[in-house]
C-alpha positions as CSV (number, residue, x, y, z in Angstrom):
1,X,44.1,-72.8,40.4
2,X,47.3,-71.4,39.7
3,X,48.9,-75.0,39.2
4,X,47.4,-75.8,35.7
5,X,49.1,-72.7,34.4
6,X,52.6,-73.8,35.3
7,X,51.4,-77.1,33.5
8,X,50.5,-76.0,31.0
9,X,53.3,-73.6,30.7
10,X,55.5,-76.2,31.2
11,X,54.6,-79.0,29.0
12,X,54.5,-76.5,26.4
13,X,57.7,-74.8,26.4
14,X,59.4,-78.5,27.3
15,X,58.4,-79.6,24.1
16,X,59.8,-76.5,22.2
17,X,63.1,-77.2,24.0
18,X,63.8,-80.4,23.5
19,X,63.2,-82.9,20.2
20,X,63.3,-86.4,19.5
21,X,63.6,-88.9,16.2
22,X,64.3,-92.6,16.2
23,X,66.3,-94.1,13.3
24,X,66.2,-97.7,12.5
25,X,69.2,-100.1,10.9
26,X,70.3,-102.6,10.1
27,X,73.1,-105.3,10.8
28,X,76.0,-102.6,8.8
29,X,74.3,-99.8,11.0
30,X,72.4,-98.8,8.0
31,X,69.5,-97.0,7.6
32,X,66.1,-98.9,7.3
33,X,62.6,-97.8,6.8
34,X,60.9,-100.1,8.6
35,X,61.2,-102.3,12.5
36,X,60.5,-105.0,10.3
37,X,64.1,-104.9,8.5
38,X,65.7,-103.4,11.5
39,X,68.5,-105.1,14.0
40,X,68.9,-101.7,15.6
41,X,67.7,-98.4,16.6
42,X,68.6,-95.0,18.0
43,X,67.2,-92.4,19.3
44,X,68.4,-88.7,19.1
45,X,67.3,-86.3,21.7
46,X,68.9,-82.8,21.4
47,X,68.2,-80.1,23.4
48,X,67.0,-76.7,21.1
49,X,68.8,-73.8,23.1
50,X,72.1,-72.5,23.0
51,X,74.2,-75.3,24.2
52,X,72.4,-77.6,21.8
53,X,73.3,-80.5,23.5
54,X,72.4,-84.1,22.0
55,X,71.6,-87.6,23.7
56,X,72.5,-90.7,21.1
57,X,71.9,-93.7,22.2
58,X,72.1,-96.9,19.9
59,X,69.6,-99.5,21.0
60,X,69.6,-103.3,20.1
61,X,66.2,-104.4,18.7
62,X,65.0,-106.3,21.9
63,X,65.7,-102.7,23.6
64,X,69.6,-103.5,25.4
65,X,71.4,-100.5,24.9
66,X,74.9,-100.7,23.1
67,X,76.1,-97.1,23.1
68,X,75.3,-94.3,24.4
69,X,76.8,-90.8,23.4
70,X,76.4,-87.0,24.0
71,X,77.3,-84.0,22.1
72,X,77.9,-80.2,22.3
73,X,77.3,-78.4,19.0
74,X,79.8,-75.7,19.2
75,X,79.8,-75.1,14.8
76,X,80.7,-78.8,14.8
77,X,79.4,-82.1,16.6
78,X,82.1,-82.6,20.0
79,X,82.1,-85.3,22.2
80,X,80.5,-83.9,25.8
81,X,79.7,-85.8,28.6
82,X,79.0,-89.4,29.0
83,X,79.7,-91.7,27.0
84,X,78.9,-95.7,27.7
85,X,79.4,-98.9,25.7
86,X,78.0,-102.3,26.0
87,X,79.1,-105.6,24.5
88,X,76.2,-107.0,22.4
89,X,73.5,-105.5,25.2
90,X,74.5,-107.3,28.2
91,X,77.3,-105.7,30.0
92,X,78.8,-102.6,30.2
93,X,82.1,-102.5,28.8
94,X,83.0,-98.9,29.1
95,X,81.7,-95.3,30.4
96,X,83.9,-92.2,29.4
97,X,83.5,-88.3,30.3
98,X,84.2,-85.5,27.9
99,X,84.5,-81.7,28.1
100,X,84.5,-80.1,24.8
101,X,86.1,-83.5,22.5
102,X,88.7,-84.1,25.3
103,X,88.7,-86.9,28.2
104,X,87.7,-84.9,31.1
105,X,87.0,-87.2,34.4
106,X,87.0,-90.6,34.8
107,X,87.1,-93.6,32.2
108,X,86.1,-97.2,33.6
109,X,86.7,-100.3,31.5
110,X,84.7,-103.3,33.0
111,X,84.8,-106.9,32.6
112,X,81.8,-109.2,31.8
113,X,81.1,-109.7,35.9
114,X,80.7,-105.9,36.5
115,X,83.8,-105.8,38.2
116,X,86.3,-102.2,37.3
117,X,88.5,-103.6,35.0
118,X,90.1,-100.4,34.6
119,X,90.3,-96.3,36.2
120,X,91.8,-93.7,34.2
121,X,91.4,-90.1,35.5
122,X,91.7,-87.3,32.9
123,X,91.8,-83.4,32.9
124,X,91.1,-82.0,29.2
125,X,92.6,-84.7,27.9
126,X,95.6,-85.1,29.8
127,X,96.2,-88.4,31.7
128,X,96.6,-87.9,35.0
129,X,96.3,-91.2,37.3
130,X,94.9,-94.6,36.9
131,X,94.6,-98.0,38.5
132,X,94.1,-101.4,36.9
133,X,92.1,-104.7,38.7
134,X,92.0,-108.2,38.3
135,X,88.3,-109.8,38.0
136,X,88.0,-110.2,41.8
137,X,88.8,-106.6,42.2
138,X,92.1,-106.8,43.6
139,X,94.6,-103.8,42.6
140,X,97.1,-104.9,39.9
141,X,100.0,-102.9,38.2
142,X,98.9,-100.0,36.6
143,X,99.9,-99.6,32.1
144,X,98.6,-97.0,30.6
145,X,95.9,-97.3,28.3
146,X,96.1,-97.4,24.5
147,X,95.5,-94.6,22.5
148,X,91.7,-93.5,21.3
């Protein structure tokens, strides 16, 4: 008997902690009113405590992702955690890690196969070792990425 308390408990305070909207645009990224007009969505889901952490992630209308991004809101919006691209839906192109707006961990660039194209590991933002592959996997010579 004591189990539909916790449920109930927890469904209930789960909901108060956490929210959710969808947005829907267009081709421009725009804002739409209706699925009808739409070649995108996103849905927001941020966290209501004090970290006030959000989840973005951009959708294409049949449902492929294309980005995905998280946020701290620390008196402005900072990059924090994850962050994951995909070219038109299909592949991932890129996954990123942030700490409070700076690169923090790894960064993988991949090609259209799914094989690393890329590994750059960073500590708040400072570079500090990466490799490079060719599309079979094998090591190459490592350059330095571009700038952000």
């Amino acid at each position: 008997m004591m189990r539909m308390p916790v449920l109930v408990f927890s469904v209930f305070f789960s909901s108060i902690l956490f929210s959710q909207d969808t947005t829907f645009m267009n081709l421009d990224f725009e804002v739409v009113e209706s699925l009808d007009s739409a070649s995108y969505y996103e849905v927001v889901t941020k966290r209501m405590d004090k970290y006030q952490l959000s989840n973005e992630i951009i959708f294409c209308i049949d449902g492929k992702p294309l980005r995905e991004s998280n946020y701290l809101f620390d008196g402005e919006k900072v990059e924090h955690g994850v962050f994951r691209f995909w070219i038109e839906g299909e592949y991932l192109w890129m996954e990123t890690n942030y700490s409070r707006g700076k690169l923090h961990g790894s960064r993988k660039t991949y090609y259209a196969s799914g094989v690393m194209k890329r590994q750059d590991e960073y500590a708040f933002g400072e570079l500090l070792q990466g490799k490079c592959f060719d599309e079979k996997g094998a090591c190459l010579l490592y350059t330095s990425p571009s700038p952000r």
